[in-house]
C-alpha positions in Angstrom: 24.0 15.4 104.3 20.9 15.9 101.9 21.5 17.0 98.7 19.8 19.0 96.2 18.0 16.8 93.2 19.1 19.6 90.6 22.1 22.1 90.2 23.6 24.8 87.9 25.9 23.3 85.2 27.1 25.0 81.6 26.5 22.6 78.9 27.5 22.2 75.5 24.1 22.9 73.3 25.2 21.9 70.2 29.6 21.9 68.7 30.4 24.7 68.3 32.7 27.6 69.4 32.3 29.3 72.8 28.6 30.4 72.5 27.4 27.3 72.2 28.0 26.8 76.3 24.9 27.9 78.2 23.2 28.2 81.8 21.4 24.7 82.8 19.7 23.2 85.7 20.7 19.5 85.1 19.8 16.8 87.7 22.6 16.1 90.6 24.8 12.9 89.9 24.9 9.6 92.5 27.7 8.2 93.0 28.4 4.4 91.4 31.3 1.9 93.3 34.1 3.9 94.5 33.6 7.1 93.5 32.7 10.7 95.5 30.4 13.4 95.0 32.3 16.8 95.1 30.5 20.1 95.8 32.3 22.1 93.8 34.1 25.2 94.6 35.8 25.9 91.7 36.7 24.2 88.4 39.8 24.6 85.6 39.2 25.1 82.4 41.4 23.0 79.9 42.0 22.6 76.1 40.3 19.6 75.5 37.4 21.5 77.3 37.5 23.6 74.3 38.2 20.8 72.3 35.2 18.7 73.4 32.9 21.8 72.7 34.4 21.9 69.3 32.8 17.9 68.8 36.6 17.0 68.7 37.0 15.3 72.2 34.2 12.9 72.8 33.9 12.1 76.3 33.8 8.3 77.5 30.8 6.6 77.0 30.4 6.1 81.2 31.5 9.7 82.0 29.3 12.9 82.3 28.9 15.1 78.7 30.0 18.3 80.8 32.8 19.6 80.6 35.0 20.3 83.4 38.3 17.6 84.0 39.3 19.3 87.4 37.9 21.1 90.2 38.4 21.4 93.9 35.7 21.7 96.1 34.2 19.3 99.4 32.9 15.7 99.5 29.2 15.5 100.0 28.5 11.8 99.6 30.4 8.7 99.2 29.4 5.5 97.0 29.8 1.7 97.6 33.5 1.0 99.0 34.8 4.2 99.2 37.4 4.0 102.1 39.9 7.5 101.7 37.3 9.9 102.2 34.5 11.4 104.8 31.5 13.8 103.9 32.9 17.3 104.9 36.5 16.2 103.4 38.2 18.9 101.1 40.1 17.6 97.9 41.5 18.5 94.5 40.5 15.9 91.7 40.8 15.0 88.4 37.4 14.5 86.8 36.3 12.0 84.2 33.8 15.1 82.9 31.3 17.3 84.5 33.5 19.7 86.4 31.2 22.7 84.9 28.7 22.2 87.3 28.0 22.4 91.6 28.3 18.5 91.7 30.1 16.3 90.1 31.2 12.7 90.5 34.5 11.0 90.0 36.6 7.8 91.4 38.2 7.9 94.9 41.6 7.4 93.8 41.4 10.3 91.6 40.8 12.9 94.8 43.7 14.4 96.5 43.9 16.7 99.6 44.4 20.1 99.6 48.0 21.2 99.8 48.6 22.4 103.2 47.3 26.3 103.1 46.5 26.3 99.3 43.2 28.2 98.4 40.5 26.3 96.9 40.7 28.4 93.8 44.5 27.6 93.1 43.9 23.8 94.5 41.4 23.6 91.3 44.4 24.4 88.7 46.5 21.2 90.0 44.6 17.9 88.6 44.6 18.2 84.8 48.4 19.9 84.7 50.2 17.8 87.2 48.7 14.5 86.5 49.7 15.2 82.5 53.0 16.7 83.8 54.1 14.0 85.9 52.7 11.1 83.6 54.4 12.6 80.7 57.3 14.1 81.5 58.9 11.6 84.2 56.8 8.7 84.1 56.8 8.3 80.6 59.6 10.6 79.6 62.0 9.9 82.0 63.3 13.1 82.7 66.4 13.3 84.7 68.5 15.7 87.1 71.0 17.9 84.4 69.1 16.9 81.2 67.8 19.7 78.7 64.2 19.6 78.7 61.8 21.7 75.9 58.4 22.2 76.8 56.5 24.2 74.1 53.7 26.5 75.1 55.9 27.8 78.2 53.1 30.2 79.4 49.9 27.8 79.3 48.6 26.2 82.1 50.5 22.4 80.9 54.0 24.8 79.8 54.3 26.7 83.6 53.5 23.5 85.7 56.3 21.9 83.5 58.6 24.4 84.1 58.7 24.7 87.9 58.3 21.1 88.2 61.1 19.9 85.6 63.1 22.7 87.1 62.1 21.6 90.9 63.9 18.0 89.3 66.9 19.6 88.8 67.0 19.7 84.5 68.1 22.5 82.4 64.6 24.0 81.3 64.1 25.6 77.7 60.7 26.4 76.1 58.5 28.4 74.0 56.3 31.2 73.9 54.3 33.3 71.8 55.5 37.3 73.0 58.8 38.9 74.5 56.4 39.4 77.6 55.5 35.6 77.8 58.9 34.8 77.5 60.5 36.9 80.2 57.7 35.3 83.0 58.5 32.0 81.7 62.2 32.8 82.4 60.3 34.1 85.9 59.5 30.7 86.6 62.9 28.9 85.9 63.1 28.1 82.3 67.0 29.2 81.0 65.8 30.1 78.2 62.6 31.5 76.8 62.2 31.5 72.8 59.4 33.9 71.2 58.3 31.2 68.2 57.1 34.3 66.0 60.8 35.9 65.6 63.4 33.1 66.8 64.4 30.2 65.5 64.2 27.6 68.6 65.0 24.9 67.0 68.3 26.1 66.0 68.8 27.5 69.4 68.0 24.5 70.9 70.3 22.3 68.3 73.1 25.1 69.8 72.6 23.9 73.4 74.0 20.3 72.3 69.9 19.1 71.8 67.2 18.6 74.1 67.6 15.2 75.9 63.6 15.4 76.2 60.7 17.6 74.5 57.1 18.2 75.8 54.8 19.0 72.9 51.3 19.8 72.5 51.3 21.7 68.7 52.0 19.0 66.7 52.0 20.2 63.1 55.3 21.6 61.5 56.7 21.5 65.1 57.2 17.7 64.5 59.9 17.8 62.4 62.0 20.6 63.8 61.3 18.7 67.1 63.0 15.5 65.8 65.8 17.4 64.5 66.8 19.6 67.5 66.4 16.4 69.8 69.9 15.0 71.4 71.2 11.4 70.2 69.0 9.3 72.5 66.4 11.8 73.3 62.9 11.5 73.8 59.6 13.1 71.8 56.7 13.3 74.0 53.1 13.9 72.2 50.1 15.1 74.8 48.0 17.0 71.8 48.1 18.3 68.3 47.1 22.3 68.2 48.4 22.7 64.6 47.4 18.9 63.4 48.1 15.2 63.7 49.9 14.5 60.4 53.0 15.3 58.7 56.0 13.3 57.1 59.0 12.3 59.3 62.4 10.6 58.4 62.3 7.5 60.4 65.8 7.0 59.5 66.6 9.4 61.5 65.1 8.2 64.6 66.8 4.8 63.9 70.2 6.2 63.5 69.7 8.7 66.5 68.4 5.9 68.7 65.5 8.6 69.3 62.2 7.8 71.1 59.0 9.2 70.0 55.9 8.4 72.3 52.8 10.3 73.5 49.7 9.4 75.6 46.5 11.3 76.7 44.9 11.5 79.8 41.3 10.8 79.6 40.8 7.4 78.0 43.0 5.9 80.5 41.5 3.6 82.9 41.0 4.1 86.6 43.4 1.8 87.9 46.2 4.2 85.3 45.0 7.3 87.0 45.3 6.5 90.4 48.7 5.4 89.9 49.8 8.9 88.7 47.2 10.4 91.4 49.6 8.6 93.9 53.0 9.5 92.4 51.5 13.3 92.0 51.0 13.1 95.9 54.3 12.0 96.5 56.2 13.9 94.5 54.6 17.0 93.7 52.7 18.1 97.0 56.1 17.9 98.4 57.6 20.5 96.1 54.6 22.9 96.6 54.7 22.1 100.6 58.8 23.1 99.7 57.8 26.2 97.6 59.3 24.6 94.2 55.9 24.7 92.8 52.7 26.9 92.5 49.9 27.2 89.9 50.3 30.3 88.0 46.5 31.9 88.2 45.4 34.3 85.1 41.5 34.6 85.1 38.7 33.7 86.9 35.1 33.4 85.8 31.7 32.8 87.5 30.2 29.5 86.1 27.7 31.0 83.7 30.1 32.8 82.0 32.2 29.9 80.8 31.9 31.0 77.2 34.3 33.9 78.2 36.5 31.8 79.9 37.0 29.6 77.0 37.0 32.9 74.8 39.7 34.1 76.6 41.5 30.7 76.4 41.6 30.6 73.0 42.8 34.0 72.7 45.9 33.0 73.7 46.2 35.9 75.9 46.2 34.3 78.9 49.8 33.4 81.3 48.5 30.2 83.4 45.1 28.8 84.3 41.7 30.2 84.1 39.0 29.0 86.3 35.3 29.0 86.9 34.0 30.4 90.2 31.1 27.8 91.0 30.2 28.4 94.6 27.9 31.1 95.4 
């Protein structure tokens, strides 16, 4: 197949908030050892998309300044000792960068197939959420069958794949949300109990429920403590971002006398080898429950490509219930 030398893309121009993304025609990448070109179909749009426009979340020196960590879409060339894939192949993969764009490279291991009879545009939501869900939550967190499990955030993109997939495992599954309305489709999705953070106090619920053997957070800030407090004897803290702020001050004692476990991790940085681990316990584990109808992306938005400013507008709204996503195919 013969590729263009150029394509469409949305770049970051300068840090900044959403404006700052624009139109470009930006050359088409070539694939290095092991990795795919992907023509891209369509592409999720993440918080540390947002982030990275900010100038908060440099991308790794070897990866592509566009944003863009997922899309689905078709493979369209293949580099040095890739072995998985053919040219025409259709696949769902995390991206390194550059998923705001009609091509964009990233490592063979990384690319997964299409769930049986999912639509490209719902295949694009997958990557980012269930490789930080799966990584974080049972990899890392060890989550078990009848343990209480908090994940704030219930109604973003990271909050409903961690409900349905938590619940798929068999815990008891509690989160947070920012309206009544967000709340009652979180409950939609399996969660026991859905707390509005502007009028309840969740922690104190939480503490109620005998403690949360294991907490997914991504606000940080004054959550920190309260998390800590409401966690069970033994239970486990799990850090994947920091929307209200990295630093605060914790009694340690109490993690000592608790026997609690605080960790954390981030997807990005990780190496390749890391990723395609977690691409191959996703595969296992996950396509199954989607195959089983356990599990489906909740879809809110979709925007064409050059109007990713709105998309991450309307992400940082905090309006939105699931993914958004950027229409790239013509």
């Amino acid at each position: 197949m013969t590729l263009s030398h150029t394509m469409r893309a949305v770049e970051i121009t300068e840090p900044g908030g959403p404006e700052v993304l624009k139109p470009a025609i930006l050359p088409v990448p070539v694939p290095g050892h092991g990795q795919i070109i992907i023509r891209i179909a369509y592409a999720g749009v993440n918080r540390p998309d947002a982030l990275q426009r900010a100038g908060s979340y440099a991308p790794p020196a070897t990866a592509s300044p566009l944003p863009g960590l997922e899309a689905s879409g078709t493979v369209v060339a293949l580099g040095p000792n890739v072995t998985r894939w053919q040219i025409g192949d259709k696949v769902t993969a995390l991206l390194p960068g550059g998923g705001y764009a009609e091509y964009a490279a990233t490592h063979e291991s990384h690319a997964l197939p299409l769930p049986a009879g999912m639509a490209m545009q719902q295949a694009a939501c997958l990557p980012e959420t269930c490789f930080t869900v799966w990584s974080n939550v049972v990899m890392r967190g060890g989550l078990k069958a009848g343990e209480r499990f908090l994940v704030h955030g219930g109604s973003s993109g990271i909050g409903t794949t961690a409900i349905q997939i938590a619940r798929s495992l068999g815990a008891r599954v509690f989160t947070t949300a920012g309206s009544d309305d967000k709340c009652r489709s979180c409950e939609a999705l399996g969660a026991e109990r859905a707390f509005n953070y502007r009028t309840e106090d969740w922690a104190a619920a939480i503490k109620a429920e005998g403690g949360a053997d294991l907490i997914l957070d991504m606000v940080g800030g004054t959550y920190l403590p309260r998390n800590v407090r409401c966690l069970a004897d033994d239970g486990r803290l799990v850090q994947i971002a920091f929307l209200q702020g990295p630093k605060v001050e914790l009694n340690f004692a109490e993690m000592m006398m608790r026997r609690l476990t605080l960790t954390g991790s981030t997807l990005r940085p990780q190496s390749d080898d890391a990723k395609a681990r977690i691409a191959r316990a996703v595969e296992a584990n996950v396509w199954p429950m989607i195959a089983a109808g356990h599990f489906a992306p909740v879809m809110d938005s979709e925007f064409p490509l050059e109007r990713a400013a709105d998309a991450h507008a309307r992400m940082e709204s905090s309006g939105h219930i699931g993914k958004i996503v950027l229409k790239v195919e013509a």
